[in-house]
DRENGUTOR-229819 format. One line per field, with one value per atom (N, C-alpha, C, O, CB): atom name; y, x, z; residue number from 0. Coordinates in nm, 3 decimals, m for minus. Glycine has a CB too. Layout:
BEGIN
site = [CA ...] $
v = [Y ...] $
u = [X ...] $
w = [Z ...] $
pos = [NUM ...] $
***
This chain:
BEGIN
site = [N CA C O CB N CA C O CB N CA C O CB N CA C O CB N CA C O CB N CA C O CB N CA C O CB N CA C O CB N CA C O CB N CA C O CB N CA C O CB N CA C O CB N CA C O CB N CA C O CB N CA C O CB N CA C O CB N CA C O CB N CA C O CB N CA C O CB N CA C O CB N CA C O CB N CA C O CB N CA C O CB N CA C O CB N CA C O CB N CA C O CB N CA C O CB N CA C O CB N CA C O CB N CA C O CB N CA C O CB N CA C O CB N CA C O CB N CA C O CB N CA C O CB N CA C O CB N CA C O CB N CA C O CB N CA C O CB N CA C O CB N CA C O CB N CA C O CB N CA C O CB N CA C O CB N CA C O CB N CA C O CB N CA C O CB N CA C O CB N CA C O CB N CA C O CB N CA C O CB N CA C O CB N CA C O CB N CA C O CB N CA C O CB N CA C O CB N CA C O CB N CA C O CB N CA C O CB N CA C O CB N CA C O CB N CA C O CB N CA C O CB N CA C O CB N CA C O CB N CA C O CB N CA C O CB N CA C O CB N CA C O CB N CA C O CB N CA C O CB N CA C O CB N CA C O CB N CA C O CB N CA C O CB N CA C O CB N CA C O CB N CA C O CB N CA C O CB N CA C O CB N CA C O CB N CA C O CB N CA C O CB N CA C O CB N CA C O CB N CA C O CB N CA C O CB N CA C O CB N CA C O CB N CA C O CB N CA C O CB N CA C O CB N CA C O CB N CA C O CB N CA C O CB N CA C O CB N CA C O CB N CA C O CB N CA C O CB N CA C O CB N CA C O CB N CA C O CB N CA C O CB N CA C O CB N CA C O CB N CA C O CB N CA C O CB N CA C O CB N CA C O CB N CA C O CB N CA C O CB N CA C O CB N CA C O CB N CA C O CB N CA C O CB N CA C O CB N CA C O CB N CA C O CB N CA C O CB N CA C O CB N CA C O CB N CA C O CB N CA C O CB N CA C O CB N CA C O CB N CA C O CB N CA C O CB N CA C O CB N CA C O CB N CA C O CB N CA C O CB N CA C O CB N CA C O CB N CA C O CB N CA C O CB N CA C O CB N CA C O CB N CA C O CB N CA C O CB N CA C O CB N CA C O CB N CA C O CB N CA C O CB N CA C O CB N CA C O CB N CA C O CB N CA C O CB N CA C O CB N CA C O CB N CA C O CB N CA C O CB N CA C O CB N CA C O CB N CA C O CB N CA C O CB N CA C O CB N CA C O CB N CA C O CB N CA C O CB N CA C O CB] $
v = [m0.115 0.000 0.123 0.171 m0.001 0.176 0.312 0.403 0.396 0.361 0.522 0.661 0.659 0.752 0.854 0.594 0.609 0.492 0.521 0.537 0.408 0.370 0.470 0.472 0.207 0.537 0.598 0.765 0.843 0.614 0.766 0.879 0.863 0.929 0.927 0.777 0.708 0.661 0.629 0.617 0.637 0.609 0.765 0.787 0.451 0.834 0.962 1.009 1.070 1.029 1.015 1.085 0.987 1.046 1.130 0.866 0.827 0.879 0.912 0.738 0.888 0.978 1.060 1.078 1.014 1.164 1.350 1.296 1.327 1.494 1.227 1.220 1.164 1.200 1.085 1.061 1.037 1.148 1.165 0.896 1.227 1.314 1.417 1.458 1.355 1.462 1.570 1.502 1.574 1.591 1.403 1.345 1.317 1.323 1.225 1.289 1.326 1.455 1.463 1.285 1.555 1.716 1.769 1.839 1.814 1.700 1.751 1.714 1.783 1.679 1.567 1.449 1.563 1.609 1.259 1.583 1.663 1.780 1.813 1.696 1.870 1.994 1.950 2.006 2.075 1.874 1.833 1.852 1.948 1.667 1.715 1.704 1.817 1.832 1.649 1.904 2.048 2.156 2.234 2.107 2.153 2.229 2.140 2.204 2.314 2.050 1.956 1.985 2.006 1.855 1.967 1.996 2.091 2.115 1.991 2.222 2.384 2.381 2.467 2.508 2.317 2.368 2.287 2.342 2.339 2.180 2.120 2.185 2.181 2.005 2.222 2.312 2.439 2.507 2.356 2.478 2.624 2.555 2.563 2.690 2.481 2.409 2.351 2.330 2.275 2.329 2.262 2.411 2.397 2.056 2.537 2.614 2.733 2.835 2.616 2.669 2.763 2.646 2.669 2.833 2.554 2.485 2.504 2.540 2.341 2.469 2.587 2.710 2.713 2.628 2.820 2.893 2.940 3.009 2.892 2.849 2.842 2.766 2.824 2.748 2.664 2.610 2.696 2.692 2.418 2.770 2.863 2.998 3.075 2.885 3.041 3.078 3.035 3.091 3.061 2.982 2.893 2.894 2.944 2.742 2.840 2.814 2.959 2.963 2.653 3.059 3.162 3.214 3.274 3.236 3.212 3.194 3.217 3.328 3.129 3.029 2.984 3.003 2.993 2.864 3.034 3.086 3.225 3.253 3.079 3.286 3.421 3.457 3.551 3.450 3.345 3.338 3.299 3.361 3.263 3.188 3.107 3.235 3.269 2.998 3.290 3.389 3.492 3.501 3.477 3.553 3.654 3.520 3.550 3.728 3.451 3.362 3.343 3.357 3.215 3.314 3.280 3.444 3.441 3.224 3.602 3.702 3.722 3.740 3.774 3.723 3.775 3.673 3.731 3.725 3.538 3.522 3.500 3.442 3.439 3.569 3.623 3.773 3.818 3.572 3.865 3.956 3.939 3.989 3.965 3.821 3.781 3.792 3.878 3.581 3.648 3.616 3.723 3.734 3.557 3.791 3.945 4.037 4.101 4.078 4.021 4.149 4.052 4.105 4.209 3.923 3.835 3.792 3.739 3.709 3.822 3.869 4.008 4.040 3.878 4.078 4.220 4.242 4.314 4.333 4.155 4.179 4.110 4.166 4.123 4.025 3.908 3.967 3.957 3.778 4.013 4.120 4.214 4.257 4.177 4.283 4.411 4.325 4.380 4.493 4.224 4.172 4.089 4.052 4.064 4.082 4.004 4.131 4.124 3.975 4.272 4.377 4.460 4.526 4.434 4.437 4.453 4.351 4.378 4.427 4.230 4.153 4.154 4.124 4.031 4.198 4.211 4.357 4.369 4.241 4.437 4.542 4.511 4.563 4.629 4.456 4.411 4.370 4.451 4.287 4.242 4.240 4.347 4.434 4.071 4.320 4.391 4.438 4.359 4.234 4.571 4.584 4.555 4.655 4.673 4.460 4.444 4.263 4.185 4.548 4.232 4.092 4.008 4.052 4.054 3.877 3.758 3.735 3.685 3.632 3.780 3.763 3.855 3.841 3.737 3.974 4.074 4.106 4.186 4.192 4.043 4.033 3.984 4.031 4.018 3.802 3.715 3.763 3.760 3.604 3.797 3.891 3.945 3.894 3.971 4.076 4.176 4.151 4.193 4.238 4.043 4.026 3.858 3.805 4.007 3.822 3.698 3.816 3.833 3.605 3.935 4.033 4.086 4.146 4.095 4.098 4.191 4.074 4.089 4.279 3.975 3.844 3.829 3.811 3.697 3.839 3.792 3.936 3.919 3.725 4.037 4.181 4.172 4.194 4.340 4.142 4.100 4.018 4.057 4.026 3.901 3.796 3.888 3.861 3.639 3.959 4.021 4.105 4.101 4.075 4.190 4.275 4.237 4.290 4.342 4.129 4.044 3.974 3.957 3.876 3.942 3.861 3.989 3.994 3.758 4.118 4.211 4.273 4.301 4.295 4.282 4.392 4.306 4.367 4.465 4.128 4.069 3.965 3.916 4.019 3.961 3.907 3.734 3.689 3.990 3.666 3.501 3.434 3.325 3.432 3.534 3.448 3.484 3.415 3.546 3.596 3.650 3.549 3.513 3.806 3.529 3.458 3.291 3.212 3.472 3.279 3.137 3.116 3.008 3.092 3.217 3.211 3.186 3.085 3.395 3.323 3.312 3.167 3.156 3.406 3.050 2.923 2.845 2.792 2.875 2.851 2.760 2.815 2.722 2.770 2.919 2.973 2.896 2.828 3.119 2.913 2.837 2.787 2.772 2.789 2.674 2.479 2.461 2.388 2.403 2.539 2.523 2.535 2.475 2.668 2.635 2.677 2.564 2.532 2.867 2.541 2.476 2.364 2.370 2.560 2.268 2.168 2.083 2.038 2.054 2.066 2.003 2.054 1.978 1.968 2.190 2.290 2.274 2.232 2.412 2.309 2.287 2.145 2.147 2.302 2.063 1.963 1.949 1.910 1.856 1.986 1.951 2.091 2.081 1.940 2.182 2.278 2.254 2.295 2.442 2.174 2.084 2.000 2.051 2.027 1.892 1.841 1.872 1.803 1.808 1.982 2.031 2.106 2.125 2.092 2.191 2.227 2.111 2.125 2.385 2.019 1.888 1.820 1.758 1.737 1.837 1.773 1.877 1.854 1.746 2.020 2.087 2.094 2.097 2.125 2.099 2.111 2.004 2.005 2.129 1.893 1.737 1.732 1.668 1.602 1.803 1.796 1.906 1.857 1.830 2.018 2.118 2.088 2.161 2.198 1.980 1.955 1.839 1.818 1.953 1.762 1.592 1.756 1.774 1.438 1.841 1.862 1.955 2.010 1.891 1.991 2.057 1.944 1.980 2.111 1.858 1.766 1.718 1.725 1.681 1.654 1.660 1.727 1.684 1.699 1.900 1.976 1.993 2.042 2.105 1.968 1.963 1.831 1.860 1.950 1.702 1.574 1.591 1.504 1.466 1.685 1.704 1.791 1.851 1.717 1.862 1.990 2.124 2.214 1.968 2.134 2.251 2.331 2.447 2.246 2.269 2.378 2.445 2.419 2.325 2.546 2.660 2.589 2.643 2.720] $
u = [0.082 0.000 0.088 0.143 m0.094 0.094 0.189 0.110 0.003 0.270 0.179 0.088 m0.036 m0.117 0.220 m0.036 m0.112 m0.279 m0.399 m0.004 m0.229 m0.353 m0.413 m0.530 m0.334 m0.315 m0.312 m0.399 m0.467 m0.106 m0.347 m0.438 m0.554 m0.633 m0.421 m0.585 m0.744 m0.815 m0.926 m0.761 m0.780 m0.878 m0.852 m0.951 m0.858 m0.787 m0.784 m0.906 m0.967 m0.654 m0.994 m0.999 m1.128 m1.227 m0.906 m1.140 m1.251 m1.314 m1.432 m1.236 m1.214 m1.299 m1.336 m1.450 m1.265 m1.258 m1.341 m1.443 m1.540 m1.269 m1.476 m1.588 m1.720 m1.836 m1.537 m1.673 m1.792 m1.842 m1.956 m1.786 m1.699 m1.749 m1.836 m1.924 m1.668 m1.814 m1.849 m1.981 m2.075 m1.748 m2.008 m2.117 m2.229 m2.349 m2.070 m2.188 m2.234 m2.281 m2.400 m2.188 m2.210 m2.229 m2.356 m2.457 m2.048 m2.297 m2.433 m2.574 m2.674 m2.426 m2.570 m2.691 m2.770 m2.884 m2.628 m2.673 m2.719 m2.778 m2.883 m2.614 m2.696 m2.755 m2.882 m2.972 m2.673 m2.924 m3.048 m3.135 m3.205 m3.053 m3.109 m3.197 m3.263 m3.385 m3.119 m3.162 m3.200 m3.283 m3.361 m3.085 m3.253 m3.338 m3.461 m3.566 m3.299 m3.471 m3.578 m3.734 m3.854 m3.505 m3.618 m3.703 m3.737 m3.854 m3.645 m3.612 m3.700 m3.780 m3.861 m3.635 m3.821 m3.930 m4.052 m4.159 m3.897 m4.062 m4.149 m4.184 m4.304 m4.118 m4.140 m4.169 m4.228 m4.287 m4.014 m4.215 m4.270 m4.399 m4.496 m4.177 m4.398 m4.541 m4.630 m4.751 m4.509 m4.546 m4.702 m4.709 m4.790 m4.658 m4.645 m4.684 m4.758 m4.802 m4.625 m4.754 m4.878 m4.989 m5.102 m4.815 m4.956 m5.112 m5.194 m5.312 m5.112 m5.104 m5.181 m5.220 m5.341 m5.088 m5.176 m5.209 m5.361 m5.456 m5.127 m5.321 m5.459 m5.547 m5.655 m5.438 m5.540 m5.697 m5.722 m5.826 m5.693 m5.617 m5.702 m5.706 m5.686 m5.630 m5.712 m5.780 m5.890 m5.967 m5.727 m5.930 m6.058 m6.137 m6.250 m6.029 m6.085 m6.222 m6.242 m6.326 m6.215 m6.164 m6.208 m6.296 m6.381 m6.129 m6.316 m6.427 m6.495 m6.549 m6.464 m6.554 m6.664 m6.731 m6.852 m6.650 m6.623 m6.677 m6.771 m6.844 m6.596 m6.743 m6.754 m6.883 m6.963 m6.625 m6.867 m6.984 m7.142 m7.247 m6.953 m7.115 m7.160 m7.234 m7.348 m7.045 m7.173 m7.180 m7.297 m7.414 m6.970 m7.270 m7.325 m7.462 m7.555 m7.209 m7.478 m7.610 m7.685 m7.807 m7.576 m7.628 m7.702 m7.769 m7.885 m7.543 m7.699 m7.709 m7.817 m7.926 m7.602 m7.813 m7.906 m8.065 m8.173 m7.829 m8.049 m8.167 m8.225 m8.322 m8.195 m8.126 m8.164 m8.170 m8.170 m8.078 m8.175 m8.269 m8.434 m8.534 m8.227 m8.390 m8.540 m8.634 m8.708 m8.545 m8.586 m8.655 m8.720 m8.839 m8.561 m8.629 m8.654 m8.773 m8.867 m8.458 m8.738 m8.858 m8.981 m9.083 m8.820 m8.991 m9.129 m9.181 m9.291 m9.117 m9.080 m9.142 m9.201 m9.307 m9.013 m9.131 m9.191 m9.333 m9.423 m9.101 m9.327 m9.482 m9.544 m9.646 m9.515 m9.528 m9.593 m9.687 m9.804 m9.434 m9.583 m9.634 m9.698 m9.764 m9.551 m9.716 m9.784 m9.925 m10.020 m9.714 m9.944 m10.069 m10.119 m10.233 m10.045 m10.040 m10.078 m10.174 m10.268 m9.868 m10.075 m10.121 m10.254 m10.325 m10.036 m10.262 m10.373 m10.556 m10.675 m10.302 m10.464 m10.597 m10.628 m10.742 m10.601 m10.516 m10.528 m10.647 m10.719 m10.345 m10.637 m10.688 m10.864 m10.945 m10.586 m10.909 m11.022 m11.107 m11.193 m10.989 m11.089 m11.203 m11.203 m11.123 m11.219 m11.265 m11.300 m11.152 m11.058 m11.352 m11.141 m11.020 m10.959 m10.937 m11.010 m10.935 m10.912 m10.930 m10.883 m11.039 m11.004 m11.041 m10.961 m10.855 m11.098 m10.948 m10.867 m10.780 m10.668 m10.967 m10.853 m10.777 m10.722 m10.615 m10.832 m10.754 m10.690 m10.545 m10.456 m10.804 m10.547 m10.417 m10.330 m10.216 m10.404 m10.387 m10.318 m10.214 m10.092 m10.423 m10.301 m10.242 m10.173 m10.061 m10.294 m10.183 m10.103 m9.960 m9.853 m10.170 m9.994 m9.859 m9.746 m9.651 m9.906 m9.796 m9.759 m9.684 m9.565 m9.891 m9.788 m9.673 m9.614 m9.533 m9.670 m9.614 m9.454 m9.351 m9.230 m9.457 m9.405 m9.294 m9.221 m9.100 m9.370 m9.330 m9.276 m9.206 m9.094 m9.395 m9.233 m9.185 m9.024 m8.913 m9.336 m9.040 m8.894 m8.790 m8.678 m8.912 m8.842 m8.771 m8.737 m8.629 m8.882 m8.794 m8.724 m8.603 m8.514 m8.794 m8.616 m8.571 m8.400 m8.290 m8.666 m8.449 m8.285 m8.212 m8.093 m8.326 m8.327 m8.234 m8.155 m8.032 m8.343 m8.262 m8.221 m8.066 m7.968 m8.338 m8.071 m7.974 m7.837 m7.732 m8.031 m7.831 m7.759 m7.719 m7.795 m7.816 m7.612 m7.512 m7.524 m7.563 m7.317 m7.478 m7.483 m7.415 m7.437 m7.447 m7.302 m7.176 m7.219 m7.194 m6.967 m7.277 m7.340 m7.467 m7.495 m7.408 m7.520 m7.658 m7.634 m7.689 m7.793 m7.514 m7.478 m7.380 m7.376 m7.375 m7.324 m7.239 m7.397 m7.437 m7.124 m7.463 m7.545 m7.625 m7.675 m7.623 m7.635 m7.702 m7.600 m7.622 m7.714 m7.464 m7.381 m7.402 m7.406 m7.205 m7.413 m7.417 m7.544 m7.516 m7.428 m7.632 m7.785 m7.800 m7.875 m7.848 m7.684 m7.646 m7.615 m7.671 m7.508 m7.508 m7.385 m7.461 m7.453 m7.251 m7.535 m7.620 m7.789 m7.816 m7.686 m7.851 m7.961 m7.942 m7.972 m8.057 m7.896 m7.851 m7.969 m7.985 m7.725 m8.067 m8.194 m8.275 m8.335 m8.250 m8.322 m8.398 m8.384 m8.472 m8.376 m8.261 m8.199 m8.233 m8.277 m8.065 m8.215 m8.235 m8.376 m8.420 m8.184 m8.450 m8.565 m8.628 m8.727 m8.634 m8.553 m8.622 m8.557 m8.624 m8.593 m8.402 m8.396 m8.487 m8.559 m8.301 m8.542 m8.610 m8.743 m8.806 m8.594 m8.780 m8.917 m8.895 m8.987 m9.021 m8.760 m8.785 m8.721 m8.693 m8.697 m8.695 m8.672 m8.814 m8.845 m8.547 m8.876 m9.025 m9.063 m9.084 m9.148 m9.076 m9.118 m9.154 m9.263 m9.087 m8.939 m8.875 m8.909 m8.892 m8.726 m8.956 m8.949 m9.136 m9.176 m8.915 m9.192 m9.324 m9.347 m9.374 m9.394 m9.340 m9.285 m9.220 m9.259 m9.209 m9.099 m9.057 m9.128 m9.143 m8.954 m9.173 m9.311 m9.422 m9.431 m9.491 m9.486 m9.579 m9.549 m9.641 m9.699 m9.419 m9.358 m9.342 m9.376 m9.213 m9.305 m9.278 m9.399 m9.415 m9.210 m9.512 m9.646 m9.697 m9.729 m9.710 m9.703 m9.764 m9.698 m9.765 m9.807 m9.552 m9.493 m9.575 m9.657 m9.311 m9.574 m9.604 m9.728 m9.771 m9.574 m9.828 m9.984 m9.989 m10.097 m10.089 m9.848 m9.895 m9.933 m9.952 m9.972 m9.945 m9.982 m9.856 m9.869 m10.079 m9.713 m9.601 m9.629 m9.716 m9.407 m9.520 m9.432 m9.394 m9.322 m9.297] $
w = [0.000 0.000 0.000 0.099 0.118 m0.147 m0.137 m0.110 m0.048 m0.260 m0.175 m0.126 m0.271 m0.279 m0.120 m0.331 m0.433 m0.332 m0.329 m0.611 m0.289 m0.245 m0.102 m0.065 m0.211 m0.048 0.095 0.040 0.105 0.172 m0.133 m0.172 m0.176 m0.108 m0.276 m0.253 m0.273 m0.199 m0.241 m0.339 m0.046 0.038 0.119 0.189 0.126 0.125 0.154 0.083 0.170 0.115 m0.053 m0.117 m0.093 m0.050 m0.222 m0.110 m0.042 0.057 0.060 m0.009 0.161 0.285 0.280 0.323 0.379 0.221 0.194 0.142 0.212 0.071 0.052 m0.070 0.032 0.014 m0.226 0.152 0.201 0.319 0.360 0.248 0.364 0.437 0.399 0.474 0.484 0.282 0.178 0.166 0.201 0.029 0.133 0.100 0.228 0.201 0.033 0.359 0.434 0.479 0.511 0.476 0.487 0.515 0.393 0.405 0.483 0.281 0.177 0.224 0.205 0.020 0.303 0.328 0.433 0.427 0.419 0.517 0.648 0.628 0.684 0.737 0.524 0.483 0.433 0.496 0.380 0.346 0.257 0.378 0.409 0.176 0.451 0.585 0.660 0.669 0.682 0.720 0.757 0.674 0.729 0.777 0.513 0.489 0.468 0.469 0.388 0.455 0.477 0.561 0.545 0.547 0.666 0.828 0.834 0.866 0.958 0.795 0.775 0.699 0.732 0.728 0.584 0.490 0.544 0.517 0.320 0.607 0.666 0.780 0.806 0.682 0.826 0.988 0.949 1.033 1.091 0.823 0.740 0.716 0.792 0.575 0.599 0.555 0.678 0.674 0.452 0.784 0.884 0.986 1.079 1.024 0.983 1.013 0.966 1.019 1.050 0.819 0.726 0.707 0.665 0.538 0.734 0.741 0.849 0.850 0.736 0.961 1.104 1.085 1.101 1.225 1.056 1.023 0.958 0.996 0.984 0.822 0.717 0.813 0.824 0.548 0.881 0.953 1.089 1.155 1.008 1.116 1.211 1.131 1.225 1.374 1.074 0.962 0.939 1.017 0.870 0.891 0.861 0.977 0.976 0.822 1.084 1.154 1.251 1.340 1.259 1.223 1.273 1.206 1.272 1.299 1.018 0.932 0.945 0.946 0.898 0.981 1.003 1.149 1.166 0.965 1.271 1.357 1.386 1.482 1.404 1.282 1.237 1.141 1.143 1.166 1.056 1.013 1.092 1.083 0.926 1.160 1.233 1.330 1.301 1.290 1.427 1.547 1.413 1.452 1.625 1.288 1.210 1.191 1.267 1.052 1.150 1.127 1.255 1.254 1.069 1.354 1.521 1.550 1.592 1.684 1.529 1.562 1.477 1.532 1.565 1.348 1.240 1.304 1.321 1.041 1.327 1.375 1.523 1.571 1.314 1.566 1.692 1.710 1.824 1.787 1.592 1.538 1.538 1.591 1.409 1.431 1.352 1.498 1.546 1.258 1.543 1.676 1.759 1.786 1.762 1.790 1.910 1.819 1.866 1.934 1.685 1.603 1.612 1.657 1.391 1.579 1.599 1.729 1.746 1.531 1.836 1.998 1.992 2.045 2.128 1.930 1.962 1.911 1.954 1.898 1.800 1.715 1.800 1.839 1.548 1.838 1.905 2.086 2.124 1.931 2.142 2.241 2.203 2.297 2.306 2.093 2.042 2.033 2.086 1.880 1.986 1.942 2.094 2.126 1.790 2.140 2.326 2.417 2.496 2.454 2.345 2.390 2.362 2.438 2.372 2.241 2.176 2.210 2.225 2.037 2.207 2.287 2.404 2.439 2.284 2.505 2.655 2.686 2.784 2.725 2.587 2.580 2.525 2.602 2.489 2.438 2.367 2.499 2.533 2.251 2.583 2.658 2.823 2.857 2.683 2.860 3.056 3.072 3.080 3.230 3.076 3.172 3.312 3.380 3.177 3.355 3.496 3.492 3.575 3.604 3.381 3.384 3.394 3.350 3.298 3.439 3.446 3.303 3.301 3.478 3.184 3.058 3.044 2.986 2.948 3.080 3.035 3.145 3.116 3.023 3.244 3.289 3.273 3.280 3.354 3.231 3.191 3.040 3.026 3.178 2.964 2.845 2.867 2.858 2.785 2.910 2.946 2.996 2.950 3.036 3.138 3.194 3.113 3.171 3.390 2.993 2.879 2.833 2.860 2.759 2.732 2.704 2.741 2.670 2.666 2.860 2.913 2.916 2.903 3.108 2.932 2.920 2.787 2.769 2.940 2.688 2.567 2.532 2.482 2.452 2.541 2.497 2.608 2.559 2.548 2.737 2.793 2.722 2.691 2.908 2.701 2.625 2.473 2.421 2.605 2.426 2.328 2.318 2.233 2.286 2.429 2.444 2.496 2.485 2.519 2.550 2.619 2.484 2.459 2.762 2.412 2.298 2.227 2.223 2.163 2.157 2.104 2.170 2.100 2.107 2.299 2.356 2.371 2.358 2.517 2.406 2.449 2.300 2.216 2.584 2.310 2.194 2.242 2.349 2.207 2.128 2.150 2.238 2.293 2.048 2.249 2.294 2.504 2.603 2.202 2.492 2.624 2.699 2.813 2.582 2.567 2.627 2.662 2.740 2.498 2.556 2.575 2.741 2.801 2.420 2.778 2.920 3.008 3.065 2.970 2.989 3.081 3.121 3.233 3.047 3.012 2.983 3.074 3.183 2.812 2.988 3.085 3.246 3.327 3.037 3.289 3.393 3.494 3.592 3.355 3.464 3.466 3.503 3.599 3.410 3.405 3.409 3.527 3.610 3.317 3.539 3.682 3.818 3.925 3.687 3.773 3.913 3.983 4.098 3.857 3.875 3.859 3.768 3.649 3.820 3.821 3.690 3.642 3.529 3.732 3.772 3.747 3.691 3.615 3.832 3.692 3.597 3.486 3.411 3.606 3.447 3.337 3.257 3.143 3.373 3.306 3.230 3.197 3.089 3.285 3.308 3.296 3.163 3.089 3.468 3.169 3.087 2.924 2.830 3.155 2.895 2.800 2.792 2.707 2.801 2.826 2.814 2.761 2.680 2.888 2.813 2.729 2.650 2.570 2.789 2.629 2.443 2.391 2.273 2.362 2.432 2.300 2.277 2.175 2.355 2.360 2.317 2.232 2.113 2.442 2.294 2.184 2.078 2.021 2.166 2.024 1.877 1.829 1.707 1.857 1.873 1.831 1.750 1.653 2.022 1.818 1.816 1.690 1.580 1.969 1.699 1.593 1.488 1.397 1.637 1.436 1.358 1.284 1.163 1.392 1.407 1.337 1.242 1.121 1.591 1.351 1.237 1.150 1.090 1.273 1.127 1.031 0.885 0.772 1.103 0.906 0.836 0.775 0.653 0.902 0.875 0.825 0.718 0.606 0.906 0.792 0.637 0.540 0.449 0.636 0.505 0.367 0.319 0.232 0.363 0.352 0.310 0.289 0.213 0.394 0.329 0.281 0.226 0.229 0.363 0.124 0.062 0.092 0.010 0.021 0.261 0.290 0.320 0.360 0.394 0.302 0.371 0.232 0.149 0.425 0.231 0.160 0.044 m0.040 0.245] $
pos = [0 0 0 0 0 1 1 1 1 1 2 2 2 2 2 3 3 3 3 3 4 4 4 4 4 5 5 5 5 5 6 6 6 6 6 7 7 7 7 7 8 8 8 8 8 9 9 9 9 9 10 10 10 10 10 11 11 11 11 11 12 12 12 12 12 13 13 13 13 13 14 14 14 14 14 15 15 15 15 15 16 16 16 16 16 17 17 17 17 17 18 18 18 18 18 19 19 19 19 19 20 20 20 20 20 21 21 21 21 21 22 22 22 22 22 23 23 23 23 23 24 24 24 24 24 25 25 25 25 25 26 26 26 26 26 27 27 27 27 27 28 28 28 28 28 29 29 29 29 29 30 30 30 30 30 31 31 31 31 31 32 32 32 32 32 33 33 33 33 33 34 34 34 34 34 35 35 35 35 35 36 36 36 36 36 37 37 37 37 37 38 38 38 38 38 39 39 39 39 39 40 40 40 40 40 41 41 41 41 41 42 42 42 42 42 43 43 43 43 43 44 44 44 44 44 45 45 45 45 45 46 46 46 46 46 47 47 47 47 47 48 48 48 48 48 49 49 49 49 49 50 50 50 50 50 51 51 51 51 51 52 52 52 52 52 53 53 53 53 53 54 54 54 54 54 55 55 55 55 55 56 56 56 56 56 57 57 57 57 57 58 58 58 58 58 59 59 59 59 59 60 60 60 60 60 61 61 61 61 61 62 62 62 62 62 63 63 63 63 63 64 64 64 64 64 65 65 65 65 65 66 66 66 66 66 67 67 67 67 67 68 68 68 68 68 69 69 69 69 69 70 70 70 70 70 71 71 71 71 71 72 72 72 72 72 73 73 73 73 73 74 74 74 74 74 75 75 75 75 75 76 76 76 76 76 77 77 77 77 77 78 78 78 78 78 79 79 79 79 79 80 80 80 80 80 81 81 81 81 81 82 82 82 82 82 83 83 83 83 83 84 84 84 84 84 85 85 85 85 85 86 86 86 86 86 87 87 87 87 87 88 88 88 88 88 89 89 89 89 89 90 90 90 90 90 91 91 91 91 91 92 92 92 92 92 93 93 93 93 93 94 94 94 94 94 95 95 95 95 95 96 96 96 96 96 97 97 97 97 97 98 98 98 98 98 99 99 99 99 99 100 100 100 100 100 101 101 101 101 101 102 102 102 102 102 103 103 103 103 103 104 104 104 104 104 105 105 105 105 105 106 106 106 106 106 107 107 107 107 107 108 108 108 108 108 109 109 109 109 109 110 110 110 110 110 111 111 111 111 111 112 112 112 112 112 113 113 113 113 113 114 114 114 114 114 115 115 115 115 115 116 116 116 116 116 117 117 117 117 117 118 118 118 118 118 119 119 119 119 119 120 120 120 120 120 121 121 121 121 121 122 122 122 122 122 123 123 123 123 123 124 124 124 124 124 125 125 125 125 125 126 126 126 126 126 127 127 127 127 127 128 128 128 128 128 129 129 129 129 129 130 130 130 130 130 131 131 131 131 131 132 132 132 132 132 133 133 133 133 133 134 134 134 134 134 135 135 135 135 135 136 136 136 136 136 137 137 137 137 137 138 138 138 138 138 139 139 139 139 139 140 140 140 140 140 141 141 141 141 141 142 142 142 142 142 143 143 143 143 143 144 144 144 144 144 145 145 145 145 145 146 146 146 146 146 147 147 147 147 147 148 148 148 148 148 149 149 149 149 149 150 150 150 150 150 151 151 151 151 151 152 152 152 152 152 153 153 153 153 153 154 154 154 154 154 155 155 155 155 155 156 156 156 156 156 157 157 157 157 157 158 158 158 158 158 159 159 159 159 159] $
***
């Protein structure tokens, strides 16, 4: 083994060292461009679901508009019949004091935002957990009952 083989495995080695240092560099920018791409994909999905959160909160608000203006009519006409028979009468109180209920309930949806009314619910929960359920419970019969005869009058032609 002269210096001619002592060159060539010399020259072997740089070549694998060299070849290593290149491997490593690859690797690193590798990892940087991957650590970029999964931090613009984070990015983009919170992006996104700030969106749809956004949207979501503008659709719940807009019909919890609706809602509060069809309480308000709704009490105007409670008010109006409370007024029609005996003043002082058993109906005409009953009326009267439905609409200040239903004209209340408007007025809370109108003035108070989703994200407000929804604390106040969890709040409710925490406090009255049995109420609560029990007052779930009867708007799921409700909505359940409301949606059977919703369903009904499309199937007999009479919906929209």
């Amino acid at each position: 083994m002269t210096t001619n083989t002592k060159t060539l495995k010399e020259n072997l080695q740089d070549g694998a060292d060299a070849t290593l240092k290149a491997a490593a560099h690859v690797a690193d920018v590798a990892n940087g461009t991957m650590r970029h791409l999964a931090s613009d994909a984070a990015a983009q999905a919170a992006d996104t679901a700030a969106a749809l959160r956004d949207s979501a909160v503008e659709r719940l608000d807009d019909a919890r508009d609706a809602l509060s203006e069809s309480g308000d009519r709704l009490a105007e006409t409670l008010r109006r019949a409370a007024e029609e028979p005996v003043t002082g009468s058993m109906q005409a109180r009953v009326l009267s004091a439905v609409a200040g209920g239903v004209s209340s309930a408007a007025h809370t949806l109108h003035d108070r935002s989703v994200s407000e009314m929804a604390a106040d619910l969890r709040a409710l929960a925490r406090r009255h957990p049995g109420a609560f359920a029990a007052g779930a419970a009867v708007a799921g019969f409700a909505l359940a009952r409301f949606l059977r005869a919703s369903a009904g009058s499309h199937k007999n032609g009479h919906g929209s």
